[in-house]
C-alpha positions as CSV (number, residue, x, y, z in Angstrom):
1,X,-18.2,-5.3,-6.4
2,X,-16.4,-3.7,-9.6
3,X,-12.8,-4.1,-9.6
4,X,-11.7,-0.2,-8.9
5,X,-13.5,-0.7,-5.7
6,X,-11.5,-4.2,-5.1
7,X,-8.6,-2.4,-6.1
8,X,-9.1,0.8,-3.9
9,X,-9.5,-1.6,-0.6
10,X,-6.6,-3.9,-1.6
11,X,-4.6,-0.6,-1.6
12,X,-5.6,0.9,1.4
13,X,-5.4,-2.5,3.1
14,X,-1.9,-3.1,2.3
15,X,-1.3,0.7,3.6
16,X,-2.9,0.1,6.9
17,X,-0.9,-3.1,7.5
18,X,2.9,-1.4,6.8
19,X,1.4,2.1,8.5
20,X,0.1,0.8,11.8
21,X,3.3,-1.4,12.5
22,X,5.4,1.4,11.3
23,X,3.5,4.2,13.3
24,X,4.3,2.1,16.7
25,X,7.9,1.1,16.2
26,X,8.8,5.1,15.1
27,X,6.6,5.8,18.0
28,X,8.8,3.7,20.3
29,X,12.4,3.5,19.1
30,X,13.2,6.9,18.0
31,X,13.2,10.2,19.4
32,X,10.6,12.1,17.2
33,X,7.6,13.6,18.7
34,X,4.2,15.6,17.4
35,X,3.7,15.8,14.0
36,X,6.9,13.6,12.7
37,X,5.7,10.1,14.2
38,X,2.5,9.8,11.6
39,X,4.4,11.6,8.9
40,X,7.6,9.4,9.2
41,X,5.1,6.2,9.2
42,X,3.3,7.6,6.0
43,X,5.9,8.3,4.1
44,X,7.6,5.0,4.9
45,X,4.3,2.5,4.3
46,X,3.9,5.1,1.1
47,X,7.4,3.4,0.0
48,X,7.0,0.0,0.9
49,X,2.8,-0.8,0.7
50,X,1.9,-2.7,-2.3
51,X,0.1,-0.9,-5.7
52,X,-3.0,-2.1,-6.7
53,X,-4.4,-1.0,-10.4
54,X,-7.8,-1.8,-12.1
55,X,-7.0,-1.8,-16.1
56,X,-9.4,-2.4,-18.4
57,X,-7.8,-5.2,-21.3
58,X,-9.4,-6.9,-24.3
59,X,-10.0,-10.2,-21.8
60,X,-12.0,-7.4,-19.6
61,X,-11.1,-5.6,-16.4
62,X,-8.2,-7.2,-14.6
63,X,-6.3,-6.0,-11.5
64,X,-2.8,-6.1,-11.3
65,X,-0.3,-5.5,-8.4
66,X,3.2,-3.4,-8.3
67,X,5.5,-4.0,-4.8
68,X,8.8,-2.8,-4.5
69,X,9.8,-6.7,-3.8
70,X,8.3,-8.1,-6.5
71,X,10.1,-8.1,-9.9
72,X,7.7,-6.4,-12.5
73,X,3.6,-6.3,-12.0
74,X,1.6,-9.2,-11.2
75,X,-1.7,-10.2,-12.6
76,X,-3.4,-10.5,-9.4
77,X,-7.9,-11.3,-11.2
């Protein structure tokens, strides 16, 4: 598997896991309906989810990781 693909699923993956938690709690605790509850949850796992980014370096192709929480970008293969 090349590493755009790797990086593609470790993106969405990290997505999934902040959106699905996120889409329940706005879901439950506040008083949006229709539309807003999967828009509020997108735009907050947008924010919060990991970025994943396949570069190409003279070593070869490495991915490497940006997260609001983490200082800088991490060198993640």
């Amino acid at each position: 598997m090349s590493k755009k693909v790797k990086s593609f699923l470790y993106n969405f993956l990290g997505f999934v896991v902040i959106y699905l938690p996120t889409l329940f709690l706005v879901g439950k605790f506040t008083h949006l309906n229709g539309l807003w509850v999967p828009m509020t949850s997108f735009m907050v796992a947008l924010l919060l989810a990991p970025k994943f980014q396949a570069i190409k370096t003279p070593s070869g192709e490495k991915i490497f990781m940006k997260w609001l929480f983490i200082k800088g970008v991490k060198e993640i293969q």
